[in-house]
N, C-alpha and C positions, 0 to 999 in steps of 0.2 A: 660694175666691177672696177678695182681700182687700176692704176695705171702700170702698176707692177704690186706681185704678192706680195701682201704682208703677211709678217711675223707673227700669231697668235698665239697670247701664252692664255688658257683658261684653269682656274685655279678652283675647285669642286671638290666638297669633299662625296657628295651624290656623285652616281657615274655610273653606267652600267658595263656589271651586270647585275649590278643591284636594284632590285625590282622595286623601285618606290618613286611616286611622282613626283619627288624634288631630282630624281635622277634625268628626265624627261627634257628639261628647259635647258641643262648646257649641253645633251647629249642631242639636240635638233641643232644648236651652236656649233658643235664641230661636225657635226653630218654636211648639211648647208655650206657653212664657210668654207670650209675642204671641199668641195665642189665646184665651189666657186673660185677654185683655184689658189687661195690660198694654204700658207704652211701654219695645220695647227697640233699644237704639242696641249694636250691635256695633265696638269695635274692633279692627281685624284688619290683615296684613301685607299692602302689595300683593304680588301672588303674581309668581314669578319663573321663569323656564325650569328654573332647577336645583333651587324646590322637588319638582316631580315633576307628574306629568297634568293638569290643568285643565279632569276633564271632569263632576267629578261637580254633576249638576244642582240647583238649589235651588228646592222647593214656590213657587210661585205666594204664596201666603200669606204667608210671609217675605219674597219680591219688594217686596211691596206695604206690608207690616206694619212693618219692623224698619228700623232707618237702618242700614248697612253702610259706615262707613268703614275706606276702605285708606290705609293710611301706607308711603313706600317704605320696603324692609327696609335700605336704607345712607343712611350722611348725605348724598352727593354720588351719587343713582343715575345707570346711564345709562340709554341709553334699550334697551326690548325689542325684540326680534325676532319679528315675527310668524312667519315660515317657523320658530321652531323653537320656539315656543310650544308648552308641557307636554308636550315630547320629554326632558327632562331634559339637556341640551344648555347648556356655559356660554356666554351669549354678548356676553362681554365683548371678545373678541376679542385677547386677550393675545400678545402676541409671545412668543417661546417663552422668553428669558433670565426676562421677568416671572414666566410662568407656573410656573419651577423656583423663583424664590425664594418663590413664592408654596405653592408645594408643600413647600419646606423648611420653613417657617416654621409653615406646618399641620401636620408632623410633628412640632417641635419641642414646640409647644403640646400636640398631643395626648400626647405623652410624658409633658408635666409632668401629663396628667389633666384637660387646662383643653379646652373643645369651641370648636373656632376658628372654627364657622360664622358668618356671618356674620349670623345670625337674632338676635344681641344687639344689634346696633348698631339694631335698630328701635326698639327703646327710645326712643333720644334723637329722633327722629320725632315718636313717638308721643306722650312727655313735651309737646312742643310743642304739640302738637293738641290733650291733654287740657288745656291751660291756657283755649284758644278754647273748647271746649265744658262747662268748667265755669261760663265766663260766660252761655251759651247756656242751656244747661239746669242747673239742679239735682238732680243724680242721687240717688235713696235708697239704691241698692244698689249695688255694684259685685263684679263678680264675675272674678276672675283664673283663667287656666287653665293652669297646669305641665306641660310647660314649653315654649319655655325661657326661664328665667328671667325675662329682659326683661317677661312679663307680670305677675310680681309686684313685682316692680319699681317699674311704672309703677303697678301698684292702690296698691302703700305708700305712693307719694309723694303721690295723689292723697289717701289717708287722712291723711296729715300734714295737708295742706292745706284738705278737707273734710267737714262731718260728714256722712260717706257709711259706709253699713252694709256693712263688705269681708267678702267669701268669700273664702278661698284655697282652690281646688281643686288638687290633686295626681292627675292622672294616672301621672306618673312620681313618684317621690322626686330633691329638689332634692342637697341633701348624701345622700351614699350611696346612689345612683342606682344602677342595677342595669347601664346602659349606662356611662357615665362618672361616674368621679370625682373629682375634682383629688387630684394628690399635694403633699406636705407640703412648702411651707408654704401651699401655694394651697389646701387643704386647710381649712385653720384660718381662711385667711381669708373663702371660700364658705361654709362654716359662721355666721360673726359676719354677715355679710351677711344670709343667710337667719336669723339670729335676732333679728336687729334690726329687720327688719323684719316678718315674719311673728307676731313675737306682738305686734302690733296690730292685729290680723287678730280680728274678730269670729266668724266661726265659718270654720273647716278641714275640707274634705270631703275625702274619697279613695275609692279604687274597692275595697280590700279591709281587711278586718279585722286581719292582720296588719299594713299598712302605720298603720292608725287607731293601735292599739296602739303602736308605734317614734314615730309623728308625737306620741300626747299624750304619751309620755314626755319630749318636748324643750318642750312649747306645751300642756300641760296638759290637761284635762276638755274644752274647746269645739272636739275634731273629731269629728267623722261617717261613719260610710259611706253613701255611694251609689255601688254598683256601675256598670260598666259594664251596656251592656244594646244590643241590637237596636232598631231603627226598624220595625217591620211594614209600614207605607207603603211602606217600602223595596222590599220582594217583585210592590208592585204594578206591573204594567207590562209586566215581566217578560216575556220571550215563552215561549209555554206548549212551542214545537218543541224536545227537547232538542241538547245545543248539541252532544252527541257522536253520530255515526255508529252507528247500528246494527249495528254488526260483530261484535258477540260477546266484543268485549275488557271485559274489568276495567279500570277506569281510576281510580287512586289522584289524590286530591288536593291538593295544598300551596299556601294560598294566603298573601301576606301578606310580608311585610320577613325576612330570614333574617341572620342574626347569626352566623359563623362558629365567632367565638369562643364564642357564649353559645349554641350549639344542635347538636348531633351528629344527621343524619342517616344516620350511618355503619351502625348495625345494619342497617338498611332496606335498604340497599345490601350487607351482608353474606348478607343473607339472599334475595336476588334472585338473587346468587351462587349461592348452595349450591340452590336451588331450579332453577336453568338447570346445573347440576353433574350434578342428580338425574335430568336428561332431561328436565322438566319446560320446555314448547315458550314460555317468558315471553316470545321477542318476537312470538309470535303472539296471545298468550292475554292479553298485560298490559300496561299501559301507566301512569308516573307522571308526575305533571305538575305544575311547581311554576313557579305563576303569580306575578307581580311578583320573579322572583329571577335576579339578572343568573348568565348563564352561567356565569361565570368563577370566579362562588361554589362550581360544582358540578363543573367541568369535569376536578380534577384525581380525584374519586372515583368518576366516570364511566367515566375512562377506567383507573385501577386497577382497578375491577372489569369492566371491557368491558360495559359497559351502554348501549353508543351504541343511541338508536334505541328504548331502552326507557323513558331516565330524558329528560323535554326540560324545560328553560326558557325561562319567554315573560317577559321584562322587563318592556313597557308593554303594562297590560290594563285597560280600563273597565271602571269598578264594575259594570254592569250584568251585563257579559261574568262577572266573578269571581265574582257573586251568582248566578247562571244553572251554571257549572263546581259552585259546591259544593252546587247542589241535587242537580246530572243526576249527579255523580262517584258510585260505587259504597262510596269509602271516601275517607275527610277524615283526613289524617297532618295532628298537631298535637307539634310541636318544642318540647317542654318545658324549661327554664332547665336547664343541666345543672350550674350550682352550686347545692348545697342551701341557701347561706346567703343566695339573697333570696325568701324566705317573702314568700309575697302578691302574687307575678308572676301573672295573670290579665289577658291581653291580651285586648284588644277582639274580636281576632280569633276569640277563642274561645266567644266572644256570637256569632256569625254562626254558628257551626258550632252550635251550639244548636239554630237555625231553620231549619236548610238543609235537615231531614228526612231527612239522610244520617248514616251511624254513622261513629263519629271513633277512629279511633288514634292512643294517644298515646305517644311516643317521649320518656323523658329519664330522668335519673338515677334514680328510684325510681318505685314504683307509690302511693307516701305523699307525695305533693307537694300542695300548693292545686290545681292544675290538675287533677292523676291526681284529685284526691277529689271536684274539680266535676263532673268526665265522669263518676265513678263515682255521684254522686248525684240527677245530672241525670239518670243511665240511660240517655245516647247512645252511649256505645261502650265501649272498653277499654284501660286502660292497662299498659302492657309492659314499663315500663322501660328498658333494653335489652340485653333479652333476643332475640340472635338466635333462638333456633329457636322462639320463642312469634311472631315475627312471621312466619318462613315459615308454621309451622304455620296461623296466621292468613292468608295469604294462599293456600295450597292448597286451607284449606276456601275462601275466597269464589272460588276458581278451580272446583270440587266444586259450586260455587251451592248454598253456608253462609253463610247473611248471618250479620254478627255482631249480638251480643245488643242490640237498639234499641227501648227505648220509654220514649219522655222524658214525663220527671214535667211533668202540668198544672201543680204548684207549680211548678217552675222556668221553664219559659214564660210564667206569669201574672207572677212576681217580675221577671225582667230583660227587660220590655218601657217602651222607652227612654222611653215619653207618660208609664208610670209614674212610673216613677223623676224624673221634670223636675217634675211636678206633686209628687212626695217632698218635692224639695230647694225648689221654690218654700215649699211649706207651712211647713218649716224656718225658711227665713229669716221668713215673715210671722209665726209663732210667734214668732220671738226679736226683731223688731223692734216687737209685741205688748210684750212683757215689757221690752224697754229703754222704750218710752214711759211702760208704765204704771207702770215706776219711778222715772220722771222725775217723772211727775206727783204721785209721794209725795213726794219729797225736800223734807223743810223750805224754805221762802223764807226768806231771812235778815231781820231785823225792820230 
């Protein structure tokens, strides 16, 4: 702990009670650090029907501990709709001519690579607010969280303005993003943005080694990893009744945001095939289930493979509900990046599957990927590649009651628990704000 509290500003547009894993990483950041006695003020987006659920709860502690302001995410908001509050429903209420241009216009953008949500425009909100509260308080740290954007953004301009000690965390990567990139010349210009900003940036965290290594080749020696990791608090609560039916069925799990383009669950469904070919009774004996993933994402490989009834998605499901599914599930399917070239993809999601005490199959281009080598090092399940008949074969034995090979390393449980890692990156910063003082305190006075 440091010698007296610091000042914490954390700058998110994720926060709960917005129920999505990029909310998870600065919201264990102010639980932590506010316990640890320092003062920390959160700013964050007010939340909107179309970010997604509004259900996940926040400790008592943070209640009471942390200042939480919300900024609207548009310059002119309107107003909310309770009836359709964290149903992911827009409800703006658009006449339908508006709502085509408005869908044209987000095509166009997202063609040139440029993300048209409107989660940037919180920016200029927030720019405003952070002016009030740097007269207010005196922040020592400020800590930005990627992405998007809009939050580093707002920490640069605030580092322009104040001698405040800026983190830039990288969840995602800003330029060369794994989801979006701008095409050329938006390209060149999101690059100079993020360079001109970002190396005033006192230290640079990210969630894997690969992404550390690509981030100091542009911003030098001053980044870090800190992993993602699991909340253990999280589990408690929990209802111990499991959530599935006693019936006898295998029930494979999918939980989490599903990406079309960037995830091929297609062997999985190949090989459900060839196993209901073989005579093998799968709609009695099996069951998969892929929670937070809109229908329509799955509906067209469903129905080429005739898998009605066996493969279901549930779109809107409470943390609690999805934390409960990947303990009691029999097998946890984890959808690996199926381009080899973004090394260091390590999703949140794959921190939960760690602690769920369930074995994890992992589905995607190689059995040599960051992901395939954490499950194989973690020792929770097994990576396939996609390999149809190593995942049949895997699912006959666990039809045969063949569990697969699970028994996860104490080290990797002890490393990515999330109180860790917050009290890591705290120490980090008091270390390096240690060392900028007491280089201050060297520096010649001028006579």
């Amino acid at each position: 702990m440091a010698e007296r509290a610091l000042r914490l500003l954390i700058v998110t547009y994720f926060f709960p009670p917005l129920n999505a894993i990029a909310s998870l990483r600065p919201y264990a950041w102010a639980k932590y650090w506010s316990r640890a006695g320092h003062e920390v003020t959160v700013l964050t987006a007010r939340k909107v029907p179309r970010d997604g659920l509004l259900d996940l709860e926040i400790d008592s502690s943070v209640t009471s501990a942390v200042k939480v302001i919300e900024i609207p995410p548009f310059p002119l908001p309107g107003p909310r709709s309770s009836a359709t509050r964290g149903m992911g429903i827009d409800d703006e209420g658009a006449s339908s001519t508006r709502h085509q241009v408005k869908t044209f216009v987000k095509r166009v953008l997202r063609g040139a690579g440029i993300d048209p949500s409107s989660r940037h425009w919180w920016a200029l909100g927030a720019l405003q607010a952070t002016r009030s509260l740097s007269r207010e308080q005196n922040f020592d740290v400020v800590v930005s969280s990627y992405g998007p954007p809009a939050s580093h953004i707002i920490a640069g301009l605030i580092k322009r303005r104040l001698p405040v000690f800026w983190v830039a965390d990288y969840r995602d990567l800003w330029f060369g993003s794994s989801l979006l990139t701008g095409k050329w010349p938006f390209s060149r210009v999101e690059k100079k943005i993020e360079d001109t900003l970002v190396r005033k940036a006192d230290l640079i965290t990210t969630v894997s080694d690969p992404w550390r290594d690509m981030l100091r080749a542009r911003f030098g020696e001053g980044v870090i990893t800190i992993e993602n990791g699991f909340d253990l608090e999280d589990l408690q609560g929990l209802s111990k009744e499991s959530l599935f039916p006693r019936d006898g069925k295998i029930r494979v799990v999918y939980t989490g945001t599903f990406y079309p383009e960037r995830q091929n669950p297609e062997p999985l469904f190949c090989a459900l095939a060839r196993l209901r070919d073989q005579g093998v009774p799968i709609d009695q004996r099996l069951e998969v289930l892929f929670y937070g993933v809109k229908r329509s994402a799955l509906e067209s490989l469903v129905t080429r493979y005739r898998l009605q009834g066996i493969v279901t998605a549930r779109t809107y499901t409470d943390r609690k509900t999805v934390l409960r599914a990947q303990r009691d599930a029999d097998l946890l399917l984890f959808l690996d990046w199926i381009d080899p070239s973004f090394r260091g993809m390590l999703t949140g999601k794959l921190y939960e599957y760690l602690y769920a005490g369930t074995p994890v199959l992992c589905i995607g281009q190689s059995s040599d990927t960051d992901a395939a080598r954490f499950i194989d090092e973690a020792r929770i399940g097994l990576s396939v590649g996609m390999s149809e008949s190593l995942i049949s074969t895997t699912l006959s034995e666990l039809l045969l009651g063949k569990p697969l090979p699970y028994s996860p390393s104490p080290e990797a449980l002890a490393r990515f628990n999330r109180e860790r890692l917050s009290r890591m990156m705290l120490d980090e910063i008091v270390n390096r704000l240690a060392q900028r003082s007491s280089q201050s305190s060297e520096m010649p006075r001028p006579s």
